[in-house]
C-alpha positions as YAML, in Angstrom:
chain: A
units: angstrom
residues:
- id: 1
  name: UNK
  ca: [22.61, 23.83, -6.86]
- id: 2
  name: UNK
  ca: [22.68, 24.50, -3.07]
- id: 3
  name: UNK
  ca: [22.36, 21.20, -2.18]
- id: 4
  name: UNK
  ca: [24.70, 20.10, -4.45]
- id: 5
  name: UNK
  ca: [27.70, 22.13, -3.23]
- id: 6
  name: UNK
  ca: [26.31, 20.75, 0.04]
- id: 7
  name: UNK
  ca: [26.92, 17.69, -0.76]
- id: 8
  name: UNK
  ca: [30.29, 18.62, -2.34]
- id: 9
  name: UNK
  ca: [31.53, 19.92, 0.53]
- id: 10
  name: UNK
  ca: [29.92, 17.14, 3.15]
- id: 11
  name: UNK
  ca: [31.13, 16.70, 6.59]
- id: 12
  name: UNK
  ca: [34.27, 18.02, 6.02]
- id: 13
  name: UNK
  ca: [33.17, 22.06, 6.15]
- id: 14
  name: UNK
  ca: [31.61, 21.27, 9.50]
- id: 15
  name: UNK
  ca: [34.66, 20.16, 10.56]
- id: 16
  name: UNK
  ca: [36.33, 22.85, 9.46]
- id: 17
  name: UNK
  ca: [33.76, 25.31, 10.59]
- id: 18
  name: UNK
  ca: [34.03, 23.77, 13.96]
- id: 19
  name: UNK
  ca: [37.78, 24.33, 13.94]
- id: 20
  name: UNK
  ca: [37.24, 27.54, 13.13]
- id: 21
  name: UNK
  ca: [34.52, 28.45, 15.73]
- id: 22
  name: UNK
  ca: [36.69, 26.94, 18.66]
- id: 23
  name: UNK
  ca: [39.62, 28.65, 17.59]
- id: 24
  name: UNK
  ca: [41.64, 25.93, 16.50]
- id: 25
  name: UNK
  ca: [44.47, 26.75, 13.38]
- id: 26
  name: UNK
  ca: [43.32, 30.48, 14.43]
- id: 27
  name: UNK
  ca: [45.76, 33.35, 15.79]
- id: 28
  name: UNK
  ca: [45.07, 36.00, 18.05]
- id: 29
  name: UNK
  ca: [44.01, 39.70, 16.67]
- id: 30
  name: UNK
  ca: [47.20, 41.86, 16.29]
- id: 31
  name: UNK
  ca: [47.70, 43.30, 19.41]
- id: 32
  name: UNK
  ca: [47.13, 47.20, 19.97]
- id: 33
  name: UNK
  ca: [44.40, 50.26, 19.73]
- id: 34
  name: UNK
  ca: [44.95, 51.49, 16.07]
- id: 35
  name: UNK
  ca: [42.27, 51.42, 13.29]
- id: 36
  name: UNK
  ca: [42.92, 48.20, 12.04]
- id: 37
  name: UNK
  ca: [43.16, 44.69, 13.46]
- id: 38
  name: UNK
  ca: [44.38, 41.41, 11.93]
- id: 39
  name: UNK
  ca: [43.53, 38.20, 12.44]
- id: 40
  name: UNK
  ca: [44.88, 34.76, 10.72]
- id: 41
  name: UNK
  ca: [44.15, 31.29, 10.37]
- id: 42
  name: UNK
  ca: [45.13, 28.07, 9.04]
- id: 43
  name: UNK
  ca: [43.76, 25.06, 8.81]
- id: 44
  name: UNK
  ca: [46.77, 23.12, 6.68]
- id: 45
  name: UNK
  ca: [48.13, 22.61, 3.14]
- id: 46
  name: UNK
  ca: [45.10, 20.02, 2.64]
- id: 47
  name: UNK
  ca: [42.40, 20.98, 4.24]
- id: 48
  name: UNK
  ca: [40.44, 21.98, 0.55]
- id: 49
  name: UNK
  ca: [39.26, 19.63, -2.11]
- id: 50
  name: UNK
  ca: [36.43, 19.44, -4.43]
- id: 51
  name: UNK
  ca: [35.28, 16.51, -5.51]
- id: 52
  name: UNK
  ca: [34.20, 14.43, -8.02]
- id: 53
  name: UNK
  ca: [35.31, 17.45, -10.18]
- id: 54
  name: UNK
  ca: [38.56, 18.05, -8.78]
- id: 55
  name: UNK
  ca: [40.69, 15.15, -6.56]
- id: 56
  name: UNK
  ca: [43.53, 17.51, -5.88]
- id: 57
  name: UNK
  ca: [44.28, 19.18, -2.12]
- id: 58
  name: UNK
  ca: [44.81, 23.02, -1.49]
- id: 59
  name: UNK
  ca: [45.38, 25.08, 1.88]
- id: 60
  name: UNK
  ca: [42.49, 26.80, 3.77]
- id: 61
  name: UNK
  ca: [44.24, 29.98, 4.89]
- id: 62
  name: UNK
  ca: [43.98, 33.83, 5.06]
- id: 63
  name: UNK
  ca: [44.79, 36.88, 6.85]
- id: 64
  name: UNK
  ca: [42.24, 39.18, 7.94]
- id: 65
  name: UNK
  ca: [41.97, 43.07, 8.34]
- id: 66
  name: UNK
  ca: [39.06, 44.75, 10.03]
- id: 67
  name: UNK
  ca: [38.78, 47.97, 11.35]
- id: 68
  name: UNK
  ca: [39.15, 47.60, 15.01]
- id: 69
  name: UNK
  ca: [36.24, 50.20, 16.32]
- id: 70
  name: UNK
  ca: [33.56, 49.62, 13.79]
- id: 71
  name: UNK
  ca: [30.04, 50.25, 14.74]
- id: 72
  name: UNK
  ca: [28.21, 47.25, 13.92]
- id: 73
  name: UNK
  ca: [28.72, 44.50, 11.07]
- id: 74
  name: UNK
  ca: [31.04, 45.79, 8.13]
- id: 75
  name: UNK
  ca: [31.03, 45.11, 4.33]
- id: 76
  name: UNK
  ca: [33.45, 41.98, 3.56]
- id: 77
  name: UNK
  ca: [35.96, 42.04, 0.60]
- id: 78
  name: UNK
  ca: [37.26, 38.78, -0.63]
- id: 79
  name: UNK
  ca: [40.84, 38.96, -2.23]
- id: 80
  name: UNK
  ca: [42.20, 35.93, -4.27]
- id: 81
  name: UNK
  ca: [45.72, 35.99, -5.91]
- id: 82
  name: UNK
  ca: [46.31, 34.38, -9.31]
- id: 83
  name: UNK
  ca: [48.67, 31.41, -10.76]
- id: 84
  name: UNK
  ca: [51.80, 31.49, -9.14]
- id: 85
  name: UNK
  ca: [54.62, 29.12, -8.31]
- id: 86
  name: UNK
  ca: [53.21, 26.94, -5.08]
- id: 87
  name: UNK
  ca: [56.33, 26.65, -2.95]
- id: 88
  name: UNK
  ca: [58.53, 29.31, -2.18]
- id: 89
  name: UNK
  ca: [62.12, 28.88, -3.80]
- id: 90
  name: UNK
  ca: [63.88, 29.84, -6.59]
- id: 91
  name: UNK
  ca: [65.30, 25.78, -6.88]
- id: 92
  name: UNK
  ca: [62.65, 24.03, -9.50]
- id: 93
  name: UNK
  ca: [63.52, 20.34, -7.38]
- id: 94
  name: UNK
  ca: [61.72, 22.39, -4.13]
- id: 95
  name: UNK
  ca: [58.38, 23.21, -6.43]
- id: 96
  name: UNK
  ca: [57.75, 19.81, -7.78]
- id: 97
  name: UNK
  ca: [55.08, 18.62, -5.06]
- id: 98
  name: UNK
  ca: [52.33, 19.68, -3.18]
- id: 99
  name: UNK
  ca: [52.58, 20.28, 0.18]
- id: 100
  name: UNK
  ca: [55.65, 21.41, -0.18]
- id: 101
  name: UNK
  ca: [58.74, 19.88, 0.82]
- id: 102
  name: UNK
  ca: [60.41, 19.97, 4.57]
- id: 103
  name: UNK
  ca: [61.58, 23.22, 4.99]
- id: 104
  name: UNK
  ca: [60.06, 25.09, 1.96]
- id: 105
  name: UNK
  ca: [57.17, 27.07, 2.49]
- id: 106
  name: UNK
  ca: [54.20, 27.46, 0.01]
- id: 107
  name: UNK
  ca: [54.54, 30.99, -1.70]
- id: 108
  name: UNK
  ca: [53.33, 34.45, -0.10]
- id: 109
  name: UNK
  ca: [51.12, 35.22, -2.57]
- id: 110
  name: UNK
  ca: [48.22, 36.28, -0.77]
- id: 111
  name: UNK
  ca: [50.45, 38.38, 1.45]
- id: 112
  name: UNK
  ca: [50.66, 40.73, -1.22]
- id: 113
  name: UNK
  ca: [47.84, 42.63, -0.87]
- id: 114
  name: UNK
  ca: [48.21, 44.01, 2.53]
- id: 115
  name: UNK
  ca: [48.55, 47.60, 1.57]
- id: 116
  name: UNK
  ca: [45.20, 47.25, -0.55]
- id: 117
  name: UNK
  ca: [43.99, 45.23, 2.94]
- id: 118
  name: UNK
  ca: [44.54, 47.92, 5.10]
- id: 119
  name: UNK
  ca: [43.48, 50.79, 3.28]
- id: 120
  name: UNK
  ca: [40.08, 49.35, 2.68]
- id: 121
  name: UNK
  ca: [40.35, 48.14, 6.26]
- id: 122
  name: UNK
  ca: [40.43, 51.89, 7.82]
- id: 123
  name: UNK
  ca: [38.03, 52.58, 5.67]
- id: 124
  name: UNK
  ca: [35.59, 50.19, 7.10]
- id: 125
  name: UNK
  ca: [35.92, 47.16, 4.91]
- id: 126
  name: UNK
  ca: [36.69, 43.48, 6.33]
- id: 127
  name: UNK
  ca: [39.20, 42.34, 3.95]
- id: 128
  name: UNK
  ca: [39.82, 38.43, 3.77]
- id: 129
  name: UNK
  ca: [42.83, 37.61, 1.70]
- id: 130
  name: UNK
  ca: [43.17, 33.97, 0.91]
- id: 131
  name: UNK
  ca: [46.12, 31.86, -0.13]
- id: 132
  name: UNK
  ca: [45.32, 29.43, -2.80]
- id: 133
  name: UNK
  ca: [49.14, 27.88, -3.53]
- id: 134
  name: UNK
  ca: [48.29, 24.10, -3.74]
- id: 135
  name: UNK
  ca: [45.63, 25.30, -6.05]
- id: 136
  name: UNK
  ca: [48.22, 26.76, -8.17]
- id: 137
  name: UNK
  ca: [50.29, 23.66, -8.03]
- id: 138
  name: UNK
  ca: [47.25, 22.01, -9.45]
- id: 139
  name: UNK
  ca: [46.58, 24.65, -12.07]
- id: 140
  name: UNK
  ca: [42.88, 24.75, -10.66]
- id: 141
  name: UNK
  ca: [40.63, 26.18, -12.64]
- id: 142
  name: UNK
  ca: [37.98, 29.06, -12.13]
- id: 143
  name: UNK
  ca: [35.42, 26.30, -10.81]
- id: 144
  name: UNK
  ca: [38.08, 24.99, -8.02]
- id: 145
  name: UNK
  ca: [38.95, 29.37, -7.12]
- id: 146
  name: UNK
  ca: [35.00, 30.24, -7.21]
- id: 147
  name: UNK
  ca: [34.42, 27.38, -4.20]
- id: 148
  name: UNK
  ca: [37.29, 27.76, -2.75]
- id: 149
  name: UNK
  ca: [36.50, 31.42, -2.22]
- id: 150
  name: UNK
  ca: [32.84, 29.78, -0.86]
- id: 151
  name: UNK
  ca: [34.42, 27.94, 1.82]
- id: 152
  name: UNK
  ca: [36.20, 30.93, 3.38]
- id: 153
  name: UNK
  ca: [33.31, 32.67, 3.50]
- id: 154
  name: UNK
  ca: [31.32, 30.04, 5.02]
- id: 155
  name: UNK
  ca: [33.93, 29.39, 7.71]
- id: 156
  name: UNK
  ca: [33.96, 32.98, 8.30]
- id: 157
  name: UNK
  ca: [30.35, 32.54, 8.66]
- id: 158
  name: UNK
  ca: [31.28, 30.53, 11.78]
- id: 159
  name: UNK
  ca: [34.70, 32.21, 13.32]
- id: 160
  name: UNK
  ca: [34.69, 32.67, 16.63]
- id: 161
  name: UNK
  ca: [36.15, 36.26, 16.70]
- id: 162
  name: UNK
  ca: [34.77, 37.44, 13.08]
- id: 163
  name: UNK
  ca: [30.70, 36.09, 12.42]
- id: 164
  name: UNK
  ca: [29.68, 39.20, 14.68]
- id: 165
  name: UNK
  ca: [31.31, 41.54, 12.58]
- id: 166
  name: UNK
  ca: [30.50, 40.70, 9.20]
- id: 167
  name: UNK
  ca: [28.26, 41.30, 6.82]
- id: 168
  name: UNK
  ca: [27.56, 38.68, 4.88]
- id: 169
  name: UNK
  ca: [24.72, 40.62, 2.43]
- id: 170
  name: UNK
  ca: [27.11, 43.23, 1.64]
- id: 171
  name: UNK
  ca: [30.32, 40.83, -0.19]
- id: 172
  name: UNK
  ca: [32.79, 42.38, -2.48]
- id: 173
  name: UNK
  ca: [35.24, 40.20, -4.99]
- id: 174
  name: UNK
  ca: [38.79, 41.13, -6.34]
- id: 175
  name: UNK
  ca: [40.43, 38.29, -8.46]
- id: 176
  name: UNK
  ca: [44.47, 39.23, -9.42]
- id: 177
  name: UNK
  ca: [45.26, 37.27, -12.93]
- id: 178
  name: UNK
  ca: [43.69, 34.01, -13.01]
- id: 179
  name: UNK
  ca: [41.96, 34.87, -9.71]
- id: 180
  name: UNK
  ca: [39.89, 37.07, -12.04]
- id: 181
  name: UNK
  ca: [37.77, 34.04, -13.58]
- id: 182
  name: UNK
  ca: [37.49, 32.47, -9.98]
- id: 183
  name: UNK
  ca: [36.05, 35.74, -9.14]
- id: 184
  name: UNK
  ca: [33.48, 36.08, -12.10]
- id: 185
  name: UNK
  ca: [32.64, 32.10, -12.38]
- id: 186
  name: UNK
  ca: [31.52, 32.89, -8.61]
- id: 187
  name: UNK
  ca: [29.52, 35.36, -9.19]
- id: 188
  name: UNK
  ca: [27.84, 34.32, -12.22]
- id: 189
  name: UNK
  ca: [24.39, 34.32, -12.81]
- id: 190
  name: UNK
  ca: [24.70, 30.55, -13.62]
- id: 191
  name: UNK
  ca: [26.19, 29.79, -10.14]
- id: 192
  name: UNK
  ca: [24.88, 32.16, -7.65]
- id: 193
  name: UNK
  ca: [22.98, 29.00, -6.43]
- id: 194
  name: UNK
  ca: [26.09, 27.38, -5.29]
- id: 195
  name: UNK
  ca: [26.93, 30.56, -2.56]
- id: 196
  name: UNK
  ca: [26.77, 29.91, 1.11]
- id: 197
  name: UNK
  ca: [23.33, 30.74, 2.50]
- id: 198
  name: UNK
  ca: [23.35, 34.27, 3.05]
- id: 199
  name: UNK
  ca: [26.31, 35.55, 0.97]
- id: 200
  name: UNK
  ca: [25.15, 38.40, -1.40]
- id: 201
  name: UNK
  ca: [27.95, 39.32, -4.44]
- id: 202
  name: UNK
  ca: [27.40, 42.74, -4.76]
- id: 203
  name: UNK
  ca: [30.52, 43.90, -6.89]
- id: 204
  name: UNK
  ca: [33.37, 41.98, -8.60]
- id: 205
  name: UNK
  ca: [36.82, 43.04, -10.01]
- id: 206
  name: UNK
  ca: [39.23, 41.20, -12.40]
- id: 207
  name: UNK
  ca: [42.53, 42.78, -11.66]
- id: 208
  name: UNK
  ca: [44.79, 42.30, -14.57]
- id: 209
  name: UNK
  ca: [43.26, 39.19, -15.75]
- id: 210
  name: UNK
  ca: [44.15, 37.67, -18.63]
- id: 211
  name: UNK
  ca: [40.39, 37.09, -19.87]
- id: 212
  name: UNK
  ca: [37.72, 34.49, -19.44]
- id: 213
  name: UNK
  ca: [38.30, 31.01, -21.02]
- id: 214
  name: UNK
  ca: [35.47, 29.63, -23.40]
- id: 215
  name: UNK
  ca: [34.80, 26.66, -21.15]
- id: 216
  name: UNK
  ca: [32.77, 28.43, -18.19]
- id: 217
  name: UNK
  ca: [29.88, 30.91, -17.82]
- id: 218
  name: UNK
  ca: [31.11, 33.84, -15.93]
- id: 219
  name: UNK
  ca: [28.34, 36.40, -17.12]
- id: 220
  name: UNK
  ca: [27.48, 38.40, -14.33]
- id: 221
  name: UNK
  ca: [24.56, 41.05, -14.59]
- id: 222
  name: UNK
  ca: [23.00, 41.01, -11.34]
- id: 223
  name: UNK
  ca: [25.92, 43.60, -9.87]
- id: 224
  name: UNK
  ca: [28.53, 45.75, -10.70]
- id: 225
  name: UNK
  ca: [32.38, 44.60, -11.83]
- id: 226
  name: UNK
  ca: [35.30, 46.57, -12.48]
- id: 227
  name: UNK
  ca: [38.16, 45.78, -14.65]
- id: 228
  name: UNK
  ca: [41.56, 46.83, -14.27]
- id: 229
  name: UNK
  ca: [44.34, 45.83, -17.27]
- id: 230
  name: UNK
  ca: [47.26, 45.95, -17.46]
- id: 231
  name: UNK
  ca: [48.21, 46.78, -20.81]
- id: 232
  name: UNK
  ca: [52.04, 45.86, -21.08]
- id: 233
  name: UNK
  ca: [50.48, 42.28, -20.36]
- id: 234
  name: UNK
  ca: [47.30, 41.67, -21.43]
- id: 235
  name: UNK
  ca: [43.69, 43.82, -22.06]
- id: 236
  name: UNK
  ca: [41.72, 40.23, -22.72]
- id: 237
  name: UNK
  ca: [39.74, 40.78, -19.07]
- id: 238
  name: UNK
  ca: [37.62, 43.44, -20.93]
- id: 239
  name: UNK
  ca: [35.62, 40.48, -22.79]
- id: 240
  name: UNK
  ca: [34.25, 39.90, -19.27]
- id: 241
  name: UNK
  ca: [31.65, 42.98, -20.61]
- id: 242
  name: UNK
  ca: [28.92, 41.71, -22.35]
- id: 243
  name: UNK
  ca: [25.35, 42.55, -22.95]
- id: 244
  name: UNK
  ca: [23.48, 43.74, -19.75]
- id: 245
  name: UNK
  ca: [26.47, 43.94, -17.79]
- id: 246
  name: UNK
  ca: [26.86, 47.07, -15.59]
- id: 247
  name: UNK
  ca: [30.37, 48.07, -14.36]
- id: 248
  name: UNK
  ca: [33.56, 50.13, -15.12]
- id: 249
  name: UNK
  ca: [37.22, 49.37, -16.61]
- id: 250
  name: UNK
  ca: [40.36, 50.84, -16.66]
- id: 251
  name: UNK
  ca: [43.39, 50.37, -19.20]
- id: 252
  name: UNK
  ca: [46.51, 51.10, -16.76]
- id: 253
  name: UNK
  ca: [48.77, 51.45, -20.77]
- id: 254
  name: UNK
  ca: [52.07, 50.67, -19.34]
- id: 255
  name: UNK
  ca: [50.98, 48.72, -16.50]
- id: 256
  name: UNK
  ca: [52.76, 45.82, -14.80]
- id: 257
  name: UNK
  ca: [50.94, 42.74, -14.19]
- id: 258
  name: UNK
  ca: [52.69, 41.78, -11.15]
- id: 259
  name: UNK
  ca: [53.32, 45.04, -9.43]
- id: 260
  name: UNK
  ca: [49.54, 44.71, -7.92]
- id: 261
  name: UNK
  ca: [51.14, 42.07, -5.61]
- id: 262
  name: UNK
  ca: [54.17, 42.68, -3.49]
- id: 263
  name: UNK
  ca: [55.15, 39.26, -3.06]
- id: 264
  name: UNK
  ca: [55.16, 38.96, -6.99]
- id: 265
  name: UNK
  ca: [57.74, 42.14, -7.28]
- id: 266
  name: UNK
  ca: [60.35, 40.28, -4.88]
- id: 267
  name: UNK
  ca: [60.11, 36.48, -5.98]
- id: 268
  name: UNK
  ca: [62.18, 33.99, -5.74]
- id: 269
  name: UNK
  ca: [60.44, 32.20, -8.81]
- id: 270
  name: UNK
  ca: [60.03, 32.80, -12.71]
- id: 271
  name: UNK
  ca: [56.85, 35.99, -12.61]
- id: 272
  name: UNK
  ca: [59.09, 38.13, -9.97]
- id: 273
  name: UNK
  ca: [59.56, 41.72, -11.15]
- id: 274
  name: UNK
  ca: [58.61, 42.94, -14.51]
- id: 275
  name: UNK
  ca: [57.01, 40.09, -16.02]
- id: 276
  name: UNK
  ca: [55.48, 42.07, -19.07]
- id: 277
  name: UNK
  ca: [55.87, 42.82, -22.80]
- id: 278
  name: UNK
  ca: [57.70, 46.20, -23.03]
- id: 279
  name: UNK
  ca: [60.01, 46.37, -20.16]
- id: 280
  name: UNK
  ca: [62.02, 49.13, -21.80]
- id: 281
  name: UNK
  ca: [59.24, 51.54, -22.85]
- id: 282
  name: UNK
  ca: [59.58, 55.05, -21.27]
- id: 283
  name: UNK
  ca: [56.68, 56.00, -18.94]
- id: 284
  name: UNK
  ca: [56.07, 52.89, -16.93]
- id: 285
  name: UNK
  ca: [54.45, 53.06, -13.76]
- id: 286
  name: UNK
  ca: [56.26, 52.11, -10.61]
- id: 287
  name: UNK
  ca: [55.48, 49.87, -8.37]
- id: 288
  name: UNK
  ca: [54.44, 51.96, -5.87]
- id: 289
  name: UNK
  ca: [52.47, 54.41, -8.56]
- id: 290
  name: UNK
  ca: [50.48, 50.92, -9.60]
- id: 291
  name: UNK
  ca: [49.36, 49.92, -6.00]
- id: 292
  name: UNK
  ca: [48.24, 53.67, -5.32]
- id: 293
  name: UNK
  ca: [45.77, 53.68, -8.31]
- id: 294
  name: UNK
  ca: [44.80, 49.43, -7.11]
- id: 295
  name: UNK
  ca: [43.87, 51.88, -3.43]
- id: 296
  name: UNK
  ca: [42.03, 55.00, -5.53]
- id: 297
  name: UNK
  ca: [40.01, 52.63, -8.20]
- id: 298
  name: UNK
  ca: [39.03, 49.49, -5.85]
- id: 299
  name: UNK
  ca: [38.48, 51.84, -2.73]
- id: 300
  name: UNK
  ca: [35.97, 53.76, -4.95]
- id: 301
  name: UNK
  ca: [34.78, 50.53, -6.32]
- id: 302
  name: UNK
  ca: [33.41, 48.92, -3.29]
- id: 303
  name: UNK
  ca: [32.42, 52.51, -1.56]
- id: 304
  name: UNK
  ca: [29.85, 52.62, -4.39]
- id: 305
  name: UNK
  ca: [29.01, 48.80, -4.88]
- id: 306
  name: UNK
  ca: [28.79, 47.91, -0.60]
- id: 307
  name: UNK
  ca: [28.11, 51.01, 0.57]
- id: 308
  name: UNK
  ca: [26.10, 52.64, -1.82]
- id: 309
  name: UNK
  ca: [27.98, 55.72, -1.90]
- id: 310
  name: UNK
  ca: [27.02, 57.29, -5.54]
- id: 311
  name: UNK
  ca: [29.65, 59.92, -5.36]
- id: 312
  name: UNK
  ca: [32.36, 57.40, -5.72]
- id: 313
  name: UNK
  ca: [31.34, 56.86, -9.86]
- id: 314
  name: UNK
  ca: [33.16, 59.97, -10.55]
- id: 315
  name: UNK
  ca: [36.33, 58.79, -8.60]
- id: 316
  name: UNK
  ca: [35.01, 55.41, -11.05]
- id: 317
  name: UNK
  ca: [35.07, 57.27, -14.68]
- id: 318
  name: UNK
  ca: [37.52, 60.28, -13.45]
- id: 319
  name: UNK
  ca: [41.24, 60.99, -14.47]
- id: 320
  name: UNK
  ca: [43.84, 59.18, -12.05]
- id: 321
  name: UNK
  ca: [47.29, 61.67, -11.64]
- id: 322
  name: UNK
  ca: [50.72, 60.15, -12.14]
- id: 323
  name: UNK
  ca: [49.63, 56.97, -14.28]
- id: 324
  name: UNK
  ca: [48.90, 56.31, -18.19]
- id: 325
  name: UNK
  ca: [45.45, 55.00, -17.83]
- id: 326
  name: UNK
  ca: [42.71, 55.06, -20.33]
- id: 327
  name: UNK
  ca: [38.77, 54.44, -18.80]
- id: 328
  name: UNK
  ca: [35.82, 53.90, -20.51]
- id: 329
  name: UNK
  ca: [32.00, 53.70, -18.40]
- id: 330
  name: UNK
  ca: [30.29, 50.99, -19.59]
...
């Protein structure tokens, strides 16, 4: 299977991962002495395919936390948002191609995770979120998210600023929505063959997801997941559990769907705000109160699963203050 993603991928990830290791489509590390530091890059609105399965284009882009002072190479967290609208505008003639048109710019969506990004960050995590609009445009599938999600981390393999910090043995997965079965499909026992040479999965989470579809194998057994549902929307992602599969889930009752992203909360486009099934019902968590528990429950998460931190379970199957939540240990 290695060879065939090799071949999948061909010349074109060496160009990229030349790109990337001479700096090129690469900004500078936020400036300062706090915890944290960011990093960017961007290689274009094309710059992904994956053929012969899949003849569409997608961007290769991402911001980057790290915590600035770390001693040694740090556990990596991989964040991929789900289906959203590709290009940034509430006027449906400005979404109907990919790249966008002049003057609109592809939607945020993987900006929306920076307060999960930082916490993790200053906790010792590198967190990689990646933008995966054209995809969306597309309506890739979990096969197209799972190797897209592969080429980051191979790039980052080479990056100029980041291969010296990272820890490629020690990966962590969060998939938001649809993201969630580009998440599992990629670490599936039935495709671990088909991760970059020296990329170890070690936990997974499907953050509000609406389930796995029958058409792939996402079983994962050899490490840990976590589910989170949101159960104003949809509790489907708990069929990702099945026989000899270790891990954790969480019903968040009332929970909002979107509100785990902040560019999802402001829009413009048709999922901003409350995009759920009982709008009305007393009880619902804010925004705010739905990104804290993301912090408490993936924080704890990847503390046990990358760090090996045991005492985090309880955190794992323990109640969670100020939201309607329901959690069951598998």
């Amino acid at each position: 299977m290695k060879n065939v993603l090799r071949r999948r991928l061909g010349a074109g990830v060496l160009v990229l991962a030349a790109l990337v290791a001479t700096g090129a489509g690469v900004g500078a590390a936020e400036a300062g002495t706090g915890p944290v530091a960011v990093v960017e890059y961007d290689l274009g609105d094309a710059a992904f395919t994956d053929p012969p399965d899949w003849d569409g284009v997608s961007e290769v882009r991402a911001v980057v936390h790290y915590p600035r002072h770390a001693a040694g190479k740090v556990p990596v967290v991989v964040l991929l948002h789900g289906q959203q609208v590709a290009c940034h505008s509430a006027d449906e003639d400005d979404r109907g191609s990919w790249p966008c048109p002049a003057g609109v710019t592809p939607y945020p969506s993987y900006r929306g995770y920076g307060y999960l990004a930082n916490a993790l960050a200053r906790d010792g995590f590198a967190v990689v979120s990646i933008s995966a609009s054209g995809l969306n445009f597309h309506f890739g599938t979990a096969p197209e998210r799972a190797h897209l999600i592969n080429r980051h981390l191979e790039l980052l393999q080479h990056h100029r600023e980041l291969r010296n910090r990272l820890d490629f043995s020690r990966v962590g997965t969060m998939g938001h929505s649809v993201g969630g079965e580009g998440v599992m499909y990629q670490a599936a026992d039935a495709h671990r063959g088909e991760l970059p040479p020296g990329v170890r999965i070690r936990g997974v989470v499907a953050l509000a997801s609406p389930g796995p579809s029958t058409f792939f194998d996402v079983r994962v057994t050899t490490a840990p997941i976590a589910v989170v549902t949101a159960g104003c929307w949809a509790g489907a992602g708990e069929k990702y559990f099945q026989k000899d599969v270790h891990g954790f889930w969480i019903r968040v009752t009332k929970g909002n769907h979107n509100f785990y992203n902040t560019a999802w909360t402001t829009g413009p486009g048709p999922t901003d705000g409350d995009d759920t099934e009982c709008p009305q019902t007393p009880g619902r968590p804010t925004a705010a109160q739905q990104q804290g528990l993301a912090v408490h429950y993936l924080l704890a998460f990847y503390r046990y699963t990358l760090k090996g931190d045991r005492t985090a379970v309880s955190t794992l199957t323990g109640p969670f203050a100020g939201v309607d939540t329901e959690r069951v240990t598998v």
